[in-house]
C-alpha positions as CSV (number, residue, x, y, z in Angstrom):
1,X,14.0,43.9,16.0
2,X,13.1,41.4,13.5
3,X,16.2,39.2,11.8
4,X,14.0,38.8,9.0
5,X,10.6,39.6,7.4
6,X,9.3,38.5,4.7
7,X,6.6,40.6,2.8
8,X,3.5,39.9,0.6
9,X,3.7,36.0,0.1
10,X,0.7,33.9,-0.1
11,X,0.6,32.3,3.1
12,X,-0.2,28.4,2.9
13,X,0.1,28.0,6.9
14,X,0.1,23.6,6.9
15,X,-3.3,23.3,8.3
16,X,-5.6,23.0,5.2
17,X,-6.7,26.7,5.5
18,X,-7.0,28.8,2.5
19,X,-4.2,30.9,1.1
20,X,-4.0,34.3,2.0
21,X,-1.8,37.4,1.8
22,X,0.5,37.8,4.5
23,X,3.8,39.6,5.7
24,X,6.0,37.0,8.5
25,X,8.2,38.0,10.7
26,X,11.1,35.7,12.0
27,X,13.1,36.4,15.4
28,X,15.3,34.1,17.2
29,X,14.7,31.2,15.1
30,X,11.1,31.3,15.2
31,X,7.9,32.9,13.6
32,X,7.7,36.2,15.8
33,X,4.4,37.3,13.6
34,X,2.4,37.0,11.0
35,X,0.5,40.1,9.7
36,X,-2.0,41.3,7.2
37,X,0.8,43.1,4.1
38,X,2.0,46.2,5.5
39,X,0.8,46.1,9.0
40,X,4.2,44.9,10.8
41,X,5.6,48.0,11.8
42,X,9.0,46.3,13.8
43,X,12.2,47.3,11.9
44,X,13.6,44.4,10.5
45,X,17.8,43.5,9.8
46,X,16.6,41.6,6.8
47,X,13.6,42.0,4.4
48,X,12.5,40.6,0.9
49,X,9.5,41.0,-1.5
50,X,7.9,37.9,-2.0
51,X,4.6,38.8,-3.9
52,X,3.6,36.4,-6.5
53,X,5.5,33.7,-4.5
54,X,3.9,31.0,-1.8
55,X,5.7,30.6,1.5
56,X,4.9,27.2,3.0
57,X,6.3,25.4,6.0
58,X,9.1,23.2,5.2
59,X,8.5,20.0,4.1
60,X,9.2,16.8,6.8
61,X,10.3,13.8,5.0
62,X,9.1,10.9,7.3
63,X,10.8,8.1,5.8
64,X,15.2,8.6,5.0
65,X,18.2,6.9,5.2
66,X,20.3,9.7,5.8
67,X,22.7,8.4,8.7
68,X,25.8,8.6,6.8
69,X,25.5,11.0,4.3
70,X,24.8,13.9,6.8
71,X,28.6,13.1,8.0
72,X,29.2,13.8,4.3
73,X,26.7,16.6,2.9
74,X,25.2,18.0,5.9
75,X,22.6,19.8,3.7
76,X,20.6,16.5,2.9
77,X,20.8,17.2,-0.9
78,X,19.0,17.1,-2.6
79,X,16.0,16.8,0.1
80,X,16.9,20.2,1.2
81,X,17.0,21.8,-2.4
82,X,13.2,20.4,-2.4
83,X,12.4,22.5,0.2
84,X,12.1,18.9,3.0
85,X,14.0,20.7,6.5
86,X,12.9,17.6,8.6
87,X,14.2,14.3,7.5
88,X,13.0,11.1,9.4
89,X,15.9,8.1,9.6
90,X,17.0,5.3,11.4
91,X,14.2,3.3,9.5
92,X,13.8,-0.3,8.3
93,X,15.8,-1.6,11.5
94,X,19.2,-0.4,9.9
95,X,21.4,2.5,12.2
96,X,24.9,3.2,12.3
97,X,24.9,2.5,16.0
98,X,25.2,1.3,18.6
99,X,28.6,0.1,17.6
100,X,30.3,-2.6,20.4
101,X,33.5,-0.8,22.0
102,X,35.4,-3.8,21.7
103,X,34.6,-6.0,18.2
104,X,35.9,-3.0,15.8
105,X,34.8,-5.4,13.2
106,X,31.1,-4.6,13.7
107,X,31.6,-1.9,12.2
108,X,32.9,-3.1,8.8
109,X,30.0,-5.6,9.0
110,X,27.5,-2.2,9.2
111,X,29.0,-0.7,5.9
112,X,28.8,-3.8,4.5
113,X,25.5,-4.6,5.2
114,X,24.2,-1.0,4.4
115,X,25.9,-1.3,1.1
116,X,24.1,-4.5,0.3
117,X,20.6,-3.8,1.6
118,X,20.4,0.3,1.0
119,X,22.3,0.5,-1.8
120,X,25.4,2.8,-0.4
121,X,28.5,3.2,-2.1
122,X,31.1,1.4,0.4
123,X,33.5,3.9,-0.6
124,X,31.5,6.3,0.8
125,X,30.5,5.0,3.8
126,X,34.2,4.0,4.3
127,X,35.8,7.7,3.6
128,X,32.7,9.8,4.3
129,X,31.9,8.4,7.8
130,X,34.4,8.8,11.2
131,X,33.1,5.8,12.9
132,X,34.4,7.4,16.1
133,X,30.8,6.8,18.2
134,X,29.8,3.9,20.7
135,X,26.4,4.2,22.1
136,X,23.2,5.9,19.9
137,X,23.8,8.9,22.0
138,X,27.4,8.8,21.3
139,X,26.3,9.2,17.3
140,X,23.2,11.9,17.7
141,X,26.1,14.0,19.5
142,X,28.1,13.7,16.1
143,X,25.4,14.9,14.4
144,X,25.0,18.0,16.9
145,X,25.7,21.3,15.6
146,X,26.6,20.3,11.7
147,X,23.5,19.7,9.9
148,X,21.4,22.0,8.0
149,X,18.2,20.0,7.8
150,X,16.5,18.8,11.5
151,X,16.6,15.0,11.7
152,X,15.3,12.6,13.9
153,X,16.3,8.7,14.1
154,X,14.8,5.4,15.2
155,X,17.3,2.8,16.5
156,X,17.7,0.1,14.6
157,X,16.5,-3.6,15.5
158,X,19.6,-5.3,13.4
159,X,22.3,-3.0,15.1
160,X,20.6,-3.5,18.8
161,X,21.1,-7.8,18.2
162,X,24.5,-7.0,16.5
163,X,25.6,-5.0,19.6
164,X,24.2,-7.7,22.1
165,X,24.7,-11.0,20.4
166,X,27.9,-10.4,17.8
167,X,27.7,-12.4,14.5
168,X,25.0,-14.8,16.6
169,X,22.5,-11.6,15.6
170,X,22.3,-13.6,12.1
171,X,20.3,-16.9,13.0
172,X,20.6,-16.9,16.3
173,X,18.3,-16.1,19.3
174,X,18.6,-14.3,22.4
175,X,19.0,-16.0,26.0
176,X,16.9,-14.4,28.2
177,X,20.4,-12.5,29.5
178,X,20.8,-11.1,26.0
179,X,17.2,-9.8,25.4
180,X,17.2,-7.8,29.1
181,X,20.6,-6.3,27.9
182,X,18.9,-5.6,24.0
183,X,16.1,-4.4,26.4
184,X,18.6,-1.9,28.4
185,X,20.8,-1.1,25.2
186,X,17.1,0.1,23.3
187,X,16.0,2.3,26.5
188,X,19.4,3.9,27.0
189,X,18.8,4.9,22.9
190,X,15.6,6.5,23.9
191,X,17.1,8.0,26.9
192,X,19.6,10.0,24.7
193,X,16.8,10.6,22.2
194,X,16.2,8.3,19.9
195,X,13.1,8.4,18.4
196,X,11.9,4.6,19.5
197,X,12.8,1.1,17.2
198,X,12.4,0.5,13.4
199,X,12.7,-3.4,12.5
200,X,12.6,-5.4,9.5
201,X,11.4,-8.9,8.6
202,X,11.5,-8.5,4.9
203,X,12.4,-11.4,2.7
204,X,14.3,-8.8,0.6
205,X,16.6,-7.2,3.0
206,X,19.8,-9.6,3.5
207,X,23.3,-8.6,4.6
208,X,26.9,-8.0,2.9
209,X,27.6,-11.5,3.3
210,X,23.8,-12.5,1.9
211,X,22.0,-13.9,4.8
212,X,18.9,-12.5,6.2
213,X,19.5,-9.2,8.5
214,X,20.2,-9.8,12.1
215,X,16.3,-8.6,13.0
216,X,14.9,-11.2,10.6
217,X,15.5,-13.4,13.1
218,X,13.6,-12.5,15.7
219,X,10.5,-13.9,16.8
220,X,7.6,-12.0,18.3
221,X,8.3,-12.5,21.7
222,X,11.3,-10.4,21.2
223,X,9.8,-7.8,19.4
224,X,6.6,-7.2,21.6
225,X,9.2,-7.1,24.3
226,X,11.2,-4.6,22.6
227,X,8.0,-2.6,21.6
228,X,6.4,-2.3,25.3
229,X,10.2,-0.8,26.1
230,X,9.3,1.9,23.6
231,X,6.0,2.9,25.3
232,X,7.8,4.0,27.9
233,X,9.6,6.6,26.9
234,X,7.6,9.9,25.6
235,X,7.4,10.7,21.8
236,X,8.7,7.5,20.9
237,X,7.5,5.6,17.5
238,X,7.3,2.2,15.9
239,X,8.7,1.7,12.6
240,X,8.1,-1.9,10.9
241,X,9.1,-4.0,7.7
242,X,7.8,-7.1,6.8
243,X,7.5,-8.9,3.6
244,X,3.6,-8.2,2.8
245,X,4.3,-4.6,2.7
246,X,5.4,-4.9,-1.0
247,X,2.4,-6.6,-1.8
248,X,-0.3,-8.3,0.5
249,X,-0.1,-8.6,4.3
250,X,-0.4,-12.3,5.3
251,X,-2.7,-12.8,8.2
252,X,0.4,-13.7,10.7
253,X,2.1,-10.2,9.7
254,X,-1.3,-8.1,10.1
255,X,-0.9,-10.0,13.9
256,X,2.3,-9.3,14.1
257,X,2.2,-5.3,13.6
258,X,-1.5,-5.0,15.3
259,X,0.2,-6.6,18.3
260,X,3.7,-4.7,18.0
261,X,1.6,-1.1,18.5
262,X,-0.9,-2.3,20.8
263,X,2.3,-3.2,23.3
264,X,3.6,0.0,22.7
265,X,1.1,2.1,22.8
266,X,2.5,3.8,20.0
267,X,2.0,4.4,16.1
268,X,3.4,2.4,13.8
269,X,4.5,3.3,10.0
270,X,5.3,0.8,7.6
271,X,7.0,1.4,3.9
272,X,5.3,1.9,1.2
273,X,1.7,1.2,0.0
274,X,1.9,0.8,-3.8
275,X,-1.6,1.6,-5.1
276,X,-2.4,0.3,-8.8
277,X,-5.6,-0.2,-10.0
278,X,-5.1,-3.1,-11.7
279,X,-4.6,-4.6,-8.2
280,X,-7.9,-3.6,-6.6
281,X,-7.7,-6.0,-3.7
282,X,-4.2,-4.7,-2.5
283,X,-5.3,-1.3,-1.1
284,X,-8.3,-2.7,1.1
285,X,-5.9,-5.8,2.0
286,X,-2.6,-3.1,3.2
287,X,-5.0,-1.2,5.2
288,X,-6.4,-4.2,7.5
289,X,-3.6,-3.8,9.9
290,X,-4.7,0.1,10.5
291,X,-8.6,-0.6,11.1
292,X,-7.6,-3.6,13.4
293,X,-4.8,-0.9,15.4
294,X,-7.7,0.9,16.2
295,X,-9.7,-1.7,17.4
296,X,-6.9,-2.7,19.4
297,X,-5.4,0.4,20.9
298,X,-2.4,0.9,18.3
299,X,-2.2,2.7,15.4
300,X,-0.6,1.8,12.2
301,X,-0.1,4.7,9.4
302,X,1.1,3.3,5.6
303,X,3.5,5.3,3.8
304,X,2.8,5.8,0.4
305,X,4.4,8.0,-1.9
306,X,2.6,10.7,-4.2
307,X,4.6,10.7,-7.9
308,X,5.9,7.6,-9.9
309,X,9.6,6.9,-8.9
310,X,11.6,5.7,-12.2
311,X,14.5,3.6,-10.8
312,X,16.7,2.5,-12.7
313,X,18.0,-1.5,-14.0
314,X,20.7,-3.5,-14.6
315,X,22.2,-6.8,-15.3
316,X,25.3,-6.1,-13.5
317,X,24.9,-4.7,-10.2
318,X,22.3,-5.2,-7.7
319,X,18.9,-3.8,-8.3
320,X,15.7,-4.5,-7.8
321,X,15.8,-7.3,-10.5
322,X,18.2,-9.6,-7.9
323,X,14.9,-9.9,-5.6
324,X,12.7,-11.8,-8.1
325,X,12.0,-15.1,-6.8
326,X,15.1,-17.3,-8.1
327,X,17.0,-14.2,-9.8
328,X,19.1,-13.6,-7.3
329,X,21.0,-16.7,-7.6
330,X,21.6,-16.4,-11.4
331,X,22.6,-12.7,-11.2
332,X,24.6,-13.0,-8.5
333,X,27.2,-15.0,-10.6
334,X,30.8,-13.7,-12.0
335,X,29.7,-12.0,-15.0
336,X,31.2,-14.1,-17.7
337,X,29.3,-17.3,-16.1
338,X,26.4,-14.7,-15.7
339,X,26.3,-13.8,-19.5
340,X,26.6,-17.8,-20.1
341,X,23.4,-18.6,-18.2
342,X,21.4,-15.5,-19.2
343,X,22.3,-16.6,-22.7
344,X,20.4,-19.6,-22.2
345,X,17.1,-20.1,-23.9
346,X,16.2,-22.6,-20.7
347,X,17.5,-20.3,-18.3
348,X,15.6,-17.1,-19.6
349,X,12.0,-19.2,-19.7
350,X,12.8,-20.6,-16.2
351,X,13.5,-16.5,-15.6
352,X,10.6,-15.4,-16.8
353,X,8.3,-17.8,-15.9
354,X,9.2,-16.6,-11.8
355,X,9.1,-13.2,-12.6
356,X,5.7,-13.5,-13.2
357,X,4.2,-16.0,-10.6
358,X,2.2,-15.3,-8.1
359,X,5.4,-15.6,-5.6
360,X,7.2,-12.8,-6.9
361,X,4.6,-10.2,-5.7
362,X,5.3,-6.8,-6.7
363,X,8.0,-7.7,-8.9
364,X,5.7,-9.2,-11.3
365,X,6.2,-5.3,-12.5
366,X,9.2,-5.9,-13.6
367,X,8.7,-8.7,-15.8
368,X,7.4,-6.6,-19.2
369,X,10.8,-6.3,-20.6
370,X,9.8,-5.1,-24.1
371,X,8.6,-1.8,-22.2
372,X,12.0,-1.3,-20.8
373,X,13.9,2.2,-22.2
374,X,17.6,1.9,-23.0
375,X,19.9,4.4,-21.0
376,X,23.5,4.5,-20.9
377,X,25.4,2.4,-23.1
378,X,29.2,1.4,-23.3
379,X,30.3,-0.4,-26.4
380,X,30.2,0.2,-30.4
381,X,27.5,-2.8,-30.7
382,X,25.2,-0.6,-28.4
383,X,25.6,2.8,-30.1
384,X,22.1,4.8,-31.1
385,X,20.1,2.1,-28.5
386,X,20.4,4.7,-26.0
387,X,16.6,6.2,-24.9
388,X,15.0,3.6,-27.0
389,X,12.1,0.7,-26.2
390,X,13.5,-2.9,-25.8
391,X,9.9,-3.9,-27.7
392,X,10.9,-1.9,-30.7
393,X,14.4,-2.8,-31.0
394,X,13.1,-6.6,-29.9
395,X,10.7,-6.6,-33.2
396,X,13.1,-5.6,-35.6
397,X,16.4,-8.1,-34.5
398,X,13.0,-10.9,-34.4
399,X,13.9,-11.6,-30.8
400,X,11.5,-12.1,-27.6
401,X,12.0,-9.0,-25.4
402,X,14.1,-10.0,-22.5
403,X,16.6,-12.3,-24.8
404,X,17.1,-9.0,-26.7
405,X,17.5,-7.0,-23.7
406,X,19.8,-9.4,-22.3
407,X,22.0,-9.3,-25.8
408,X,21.8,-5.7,-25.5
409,X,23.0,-5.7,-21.9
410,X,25.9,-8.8,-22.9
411,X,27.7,-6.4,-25.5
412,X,28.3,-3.5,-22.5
413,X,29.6,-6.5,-20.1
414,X,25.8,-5.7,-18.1
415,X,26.9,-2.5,-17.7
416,X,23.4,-1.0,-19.9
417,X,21.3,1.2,-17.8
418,X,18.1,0.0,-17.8
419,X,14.9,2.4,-17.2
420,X,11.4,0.2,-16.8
421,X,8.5,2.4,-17.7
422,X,5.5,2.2,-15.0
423,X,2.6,-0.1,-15.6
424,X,0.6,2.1,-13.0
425,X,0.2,5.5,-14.5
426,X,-3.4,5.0,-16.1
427,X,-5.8,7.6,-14.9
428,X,-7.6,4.8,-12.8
429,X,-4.5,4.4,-10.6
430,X,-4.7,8.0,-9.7
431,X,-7.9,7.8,-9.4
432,X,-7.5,5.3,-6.7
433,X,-4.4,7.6,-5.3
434,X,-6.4,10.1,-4.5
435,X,-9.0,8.4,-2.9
436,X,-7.0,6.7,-1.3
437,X,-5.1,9.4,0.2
438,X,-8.4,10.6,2.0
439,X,-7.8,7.8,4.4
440,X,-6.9,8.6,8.2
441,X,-3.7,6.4,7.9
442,X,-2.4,6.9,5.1
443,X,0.4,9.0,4.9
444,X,2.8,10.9,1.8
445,X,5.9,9.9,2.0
446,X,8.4,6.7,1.4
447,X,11.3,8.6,-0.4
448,X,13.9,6.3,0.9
449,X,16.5,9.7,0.1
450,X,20.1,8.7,1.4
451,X,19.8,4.6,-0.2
452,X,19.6,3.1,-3.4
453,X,21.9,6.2,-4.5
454,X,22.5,5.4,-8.2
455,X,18.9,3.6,-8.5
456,X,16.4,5.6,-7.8
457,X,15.7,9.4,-6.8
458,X,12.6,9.0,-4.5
459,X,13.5,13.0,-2.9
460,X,12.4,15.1,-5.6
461,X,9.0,14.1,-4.0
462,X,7.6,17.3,-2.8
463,X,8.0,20.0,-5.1
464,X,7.1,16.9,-8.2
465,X,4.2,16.6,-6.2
466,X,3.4,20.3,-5.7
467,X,4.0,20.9,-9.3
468,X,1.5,18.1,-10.2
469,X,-1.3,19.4,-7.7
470,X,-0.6,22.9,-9.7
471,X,-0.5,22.0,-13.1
472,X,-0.6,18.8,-14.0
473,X,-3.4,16.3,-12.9
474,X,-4.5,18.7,-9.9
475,X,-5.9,15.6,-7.6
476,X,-5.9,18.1,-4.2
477,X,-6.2,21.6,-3.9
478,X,-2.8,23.4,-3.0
479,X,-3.6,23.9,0.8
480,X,-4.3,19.8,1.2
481,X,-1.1,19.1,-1.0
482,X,1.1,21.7,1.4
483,X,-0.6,20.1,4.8
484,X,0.5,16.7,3.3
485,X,3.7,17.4,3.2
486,X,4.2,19.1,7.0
487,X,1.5,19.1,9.1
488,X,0.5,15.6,8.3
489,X,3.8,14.1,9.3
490,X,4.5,16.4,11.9
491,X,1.6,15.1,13.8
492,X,2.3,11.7,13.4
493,X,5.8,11.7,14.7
494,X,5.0,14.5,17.4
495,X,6.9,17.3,16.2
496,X,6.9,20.3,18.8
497,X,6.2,23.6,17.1
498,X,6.7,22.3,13.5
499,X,5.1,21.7,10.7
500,X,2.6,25.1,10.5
501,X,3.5,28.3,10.2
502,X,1.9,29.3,13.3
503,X,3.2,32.3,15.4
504,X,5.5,31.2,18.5
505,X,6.7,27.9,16.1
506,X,10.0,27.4,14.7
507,X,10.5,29.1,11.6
508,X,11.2,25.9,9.1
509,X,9.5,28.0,6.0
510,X,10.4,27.2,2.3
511,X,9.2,30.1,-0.4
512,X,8.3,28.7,-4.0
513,X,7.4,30.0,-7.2
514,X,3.6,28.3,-7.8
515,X,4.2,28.8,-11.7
516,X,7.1,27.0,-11.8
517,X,7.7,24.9,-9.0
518,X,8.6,21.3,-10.5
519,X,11.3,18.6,-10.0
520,X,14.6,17.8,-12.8
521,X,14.8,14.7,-14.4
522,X,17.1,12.5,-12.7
523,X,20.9,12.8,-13.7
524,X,23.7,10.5,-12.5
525,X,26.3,12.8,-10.6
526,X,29.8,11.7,-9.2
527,X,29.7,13.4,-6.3
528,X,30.3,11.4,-3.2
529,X,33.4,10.1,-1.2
530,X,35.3,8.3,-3.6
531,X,34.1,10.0,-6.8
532,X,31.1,7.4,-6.4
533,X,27.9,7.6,-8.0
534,X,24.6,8.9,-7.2
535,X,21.4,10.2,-9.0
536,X,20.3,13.6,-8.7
537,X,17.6,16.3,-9.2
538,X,17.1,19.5,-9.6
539,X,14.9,21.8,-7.8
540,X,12.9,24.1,-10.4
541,X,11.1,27.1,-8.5
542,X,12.3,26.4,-4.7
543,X,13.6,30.6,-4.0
544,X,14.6,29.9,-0.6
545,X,15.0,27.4,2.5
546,X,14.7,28.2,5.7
547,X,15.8,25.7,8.7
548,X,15.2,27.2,12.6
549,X,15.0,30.7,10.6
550,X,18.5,30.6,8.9
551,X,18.6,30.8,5.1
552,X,20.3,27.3,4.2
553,X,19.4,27.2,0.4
554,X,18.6,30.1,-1.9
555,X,17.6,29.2,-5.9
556,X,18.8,26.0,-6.0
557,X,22.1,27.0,-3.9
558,X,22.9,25.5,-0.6
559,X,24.2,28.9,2.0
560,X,26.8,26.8,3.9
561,X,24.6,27.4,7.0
562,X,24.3,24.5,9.2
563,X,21.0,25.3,12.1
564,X,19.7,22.1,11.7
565,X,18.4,20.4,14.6
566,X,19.2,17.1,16.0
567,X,15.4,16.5,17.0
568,X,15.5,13.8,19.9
569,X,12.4,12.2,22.0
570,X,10.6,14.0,24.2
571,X,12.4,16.9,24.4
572,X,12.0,17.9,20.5
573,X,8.7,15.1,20.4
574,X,5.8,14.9,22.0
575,X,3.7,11.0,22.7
576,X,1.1,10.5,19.9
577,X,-2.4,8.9,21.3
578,X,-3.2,6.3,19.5
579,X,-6.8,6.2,21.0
């Protein structure tokens, strides 16, 4: 018998094939059959009528930070309610463990960090978290048998020098002693199933205490030496940050990542191509690494995501804004000596003029301040501002842009919510997008779901994405739009039986309404440990989510069902050529 079927959908299977009608059968977990409408004759427990409706496999999110908050929400919301039942995390060098047995105040030094560098609440990750593991293995077998969603983890570079070296992981460098044992503490990771290392060398990722992370510190001797250790382990990855990836490599970092999955033998992912077409030289600069993998025997696959992510601004907490060349020193000041400075004509000119040189990259984006929307406000001065333009408010007060916005932020103590509108959402940008996409290593995805909680709302992703392909600017058919999201990641990180909906696989499915399917705007909720904040979205059209065939989410809904997967290397993974 059948525990499910599932009649009349259109059947978009993850390969690129064209919809078709089809009845689907699930048993055990897995897709028993598939079946021209009205041809399975096997009695099923469970049925439902889902003509009109598209059944897809789930989606696999290849690039989270959901380490802690599965301890918290085990349903991955709100990746789940957007039909993702495979989340990818452990990236940019930053895990939860290992944790050393006997300096308990590693630990604090993790939340710490991760509050500063991926934007978690510390409450959170204080209350929401046990903390109770040692080795990686030690924390996937936390994770065992409480998660509704299937997630896989790197091991993280910054946790492996904390473990090995103590606070000498933040400007120091390994004896040779300390690298075998890095070495040792990396392959007993893999052994337990971690998916292989992520690093960073970003200039913008810096710990609780504001010095560079513990992997920026590494040179490339230790991190070809890590990266031959995870070519030998099967289904094992490379994930790597460095600074160009928000811009333009520099030749030494196109070396340094070439050289990283050459050594291992392995693909490498990096995070996140920004495509604009008013940068034509940064797409053909981002994707020198991958043509040079090749070349070399590697393989490097950029991230980029498919929908404009609004994130929010603000004067008072850290954002975005803090990593402008020179900002960071300004708005890291108590707030009344903050206000002070920023009320300073100097100081604002000195400001602005960084913000837009050459040195500040992809920030420069930030820089137009009069096309900056006003969100939530706090004081009488501010009332009505609320979902207007800084430029029009700026031309009737007679003030440049960013002095007004900086008034306006001054009167709410920098509490004002500040939403910059994209400079990249001309039709030649997604133009370039979907060219762009066509490209053997380029990838959809870069959500960064679990971080930057009350900042952005990268999840929503998918069924945005989906919704656009449908209805909006239509840039692929829905069959390539639905392989982009499953198969297409699947493949990459070697997913066994996942990613199609192919008979014998498991049954990750998620059934949609084509006419409606669409993302919520994003809405600030106060919903994790210690009533902190977060930004949320709603799912519009998602009818149901399946995870190992188990219904976890149904309109919107989660189920309470946990049959999530904790997917580890080589047994759940499979070793990606890079040939």
């Amino acid at each position: 018998m059948l525990d499910h079927l599932i009649k009349g959908a259109t059947l978009v299977d993850g390969t690129g094939a064209p919809a078709r009608p089809a009845d689907v059968g699930i048993r055990g977990g897995r897709i028993a059959v598939i079946a021209d409408p009205g041809t399975i004759q096997e009695p099923a427990a469970g049925t439902e009528d889902a003509t009109g409706l598209v059944l897809a496999p789930g989606f696999v999110d290849p690039h989270t930070h959901y380490d802690a908050q599965l301890f918290w929400d085990p349903y991955a919301t709100p990746s789940m309610n957007h039909g993702v039942t495979t989340v990818a995390g452990g990236n940019c060098g930053f895990t939860l463990a290992p944790l050393h047995p006997d300096r308990p105040e590693d630990a604090d030094y993790t939340r710490r960090m991760m509050s500063k560098v991926e934007g978690m609440s510390l409450k959170a990750l204080e209350e929401g978290v046990s903390w109770g593991w040692e080795s990686f293995g030690d924390y996937l077998s936390a994770l065992d048998g409480r998660i509704a969603v299937n997630a896989g983890f790197m091991v993280g570079h910054c946790a492996l020098r904390r473990h090995v070296m103590g606070p000498d992981a933040v400007g120091g460098q390994p004896s040779p002693e300390q690298l075998d044992a890095m070495l040792a503490l990396l392959h007993d990771a893999m052994d337990a199933g971690a998916w292989g290392l992520s690093t960073t060398q970003s200039s913008t990722h810096s710990d609780g205490d504001g010095k560079p992370v513990a992997s920026r510190h590494a040179l490339p001797a230790e991190l070809l030496a890590l990266s031959r250790a995870v070519g030998e382990h099967e289904g094992t990855q490379l994930e790597a940050i460095v600074a160009g990836c928000l811009d333009q490599f520099a030749d030494e970092e196109i070396d340094l990542l070439v050289d990283m999955s050459a050594a291992a033998g392995r693909p490498l992912n990096w995070n996140v191509l920004t495509i604009d077409a008013a940068v034509p030289e940064r797409v053909p600069r981002q994707l020198v690494p991958s043509e040079r993998a090749r070349k070399a025997g590697g393989r490097i696959v950029a991230l980029t995501m498919p929908i404009l992510t609004p994130m929010n601004m603000s004067l008072g907490t850290f954002c975005a804004l803090n990593l402008i060349p020179g900002w960071g020193e300004i708005l890291g000041l108590p707030v009344p000596e903050r206000i002070e400075r920023l009320r300073d004509a100097d100081v604002r000119a000195e400001m602005l003029r960084r913000a837009d040189s050459k040195e500040a990259g992809i920030f420069r984006r930030l820089a137009n301040f009069g096309r900056y929307v006003i969100g939530d406000t706090y004081s009488p001065e501010n009332e009505g501002l609320s979902g207007r333009v800084v430029g029009d408010i700026a031309a009737e007060r007679g003030l440049d842009p960013f002095h007004c916005l900086v008034e306006i932020c001054a009167n709410d103590r920098l509490r004002t919510v500040l939403w910059p509108m994209p400079t990249d959402n001309d039709p030649a940008t997604w133009a370039l997008r979907r060219e762009t996409w066509e490209h053997e290593d380029v990838l959809l995805g870069g959500s960064d779901a679990g971080a930057h909680l009350d900042r952005m709302c990268g999840a929503p992703y998918t069924t945005r994405f989906l919704g656009d392909c449908l209805r909006g600017r239509k840039l692929v058919p829905l069959e390539r739009a639905v392989k982009m999201l499953t198969d297409d990641p699947a493949r990459l990180f070697g997913l066994r039986e996942r990613g199609r909906i192919e008979e014998g696989f498991h049954a990750d499915l998620v059934l949609f309404d084509p006419e409606r399917i669409e993302a919520g705007p994003a809405t600030l909720v106060h919903d994790l440990p210690g009533d902190s904040p977060r930004l949320d979205s709603k799912a519009i059209g998602i009818v149901s989510v399946r995870v190992n065939g188990i219904e976890t989410l149904r309109d919107d809904r989660v189920t309470g069902a946990v049959p999530g997967t904790v997917l580890r290397s080589g047994r759940d993974t499979r070793t990606v050529s890079t040939k």
